[in-house]
C-alpha positions as CSV (number, residue, x, y, z in Angstrom):
1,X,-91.3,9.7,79.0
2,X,-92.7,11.5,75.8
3,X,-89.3,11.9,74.1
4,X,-90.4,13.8,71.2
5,X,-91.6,16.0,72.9
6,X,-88.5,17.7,74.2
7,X,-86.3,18.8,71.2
8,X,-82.4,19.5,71.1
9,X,-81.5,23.0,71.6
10,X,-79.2,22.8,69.0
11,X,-80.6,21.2,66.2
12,X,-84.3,21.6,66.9
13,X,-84.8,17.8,66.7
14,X,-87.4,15.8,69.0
15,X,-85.3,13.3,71.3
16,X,-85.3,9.3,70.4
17,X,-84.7,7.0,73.3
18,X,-80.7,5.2,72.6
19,X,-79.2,3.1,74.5
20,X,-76.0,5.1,75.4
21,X,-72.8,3.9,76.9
22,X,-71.7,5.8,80.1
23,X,-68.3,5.7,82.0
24,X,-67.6,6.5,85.2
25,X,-64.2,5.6,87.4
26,X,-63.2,3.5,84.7
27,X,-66.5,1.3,84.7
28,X,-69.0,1.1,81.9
29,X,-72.8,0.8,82.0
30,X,-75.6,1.6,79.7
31,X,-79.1,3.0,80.2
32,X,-81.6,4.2,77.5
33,X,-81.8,7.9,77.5
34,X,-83.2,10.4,75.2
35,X,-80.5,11.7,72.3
36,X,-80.7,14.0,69.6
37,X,-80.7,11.3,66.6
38,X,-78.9,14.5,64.7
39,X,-75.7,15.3,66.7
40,X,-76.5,12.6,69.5
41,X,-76.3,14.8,72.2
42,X,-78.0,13.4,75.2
43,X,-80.1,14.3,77.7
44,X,-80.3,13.1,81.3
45,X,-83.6,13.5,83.1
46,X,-83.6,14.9,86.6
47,X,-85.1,11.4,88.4
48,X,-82.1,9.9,86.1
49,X,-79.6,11.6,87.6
50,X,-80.6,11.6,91.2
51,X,-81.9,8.2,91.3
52,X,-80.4,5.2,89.3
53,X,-77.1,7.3,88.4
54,X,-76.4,8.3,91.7
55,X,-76.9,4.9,93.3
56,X,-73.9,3.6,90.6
57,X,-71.6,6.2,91.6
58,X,-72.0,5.6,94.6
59,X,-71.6,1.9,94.4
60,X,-69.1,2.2,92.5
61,X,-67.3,5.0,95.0
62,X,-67.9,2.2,97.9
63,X,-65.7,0.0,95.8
């Protein structure tokens, strides 16, 4: 994914790929994502969030 070019709404930044830290019934994991590198808002793409992320919760749900 081209992260530079999408740009935060808010600060009109192109997105860097970070590894962020993500929480979920009191679990942790971390995935690289794109993030403003100016407020560090993040953004999750769409194959993200209905792939990979939803086969954790859902793991993690089974549990």
């Amino acid at each position: 994914m081209d992260t530079g070019r999408i740009k935060c709404v808010l600060c009109n930044e192109g997105l860097v790929q970070k590894k962020t830290l993500f929480e979920y019934m009191g679990r942790n994991f971390s995935h690289e994502v794109p993030c403003c590198p100016k407020c560090g808002k993040v953004f999750i793409p769409p194959e993200l969030a209905e792939g990979r992320m939803a086969e954790v919760e859902e793991q993690l749900e089974d549990k």
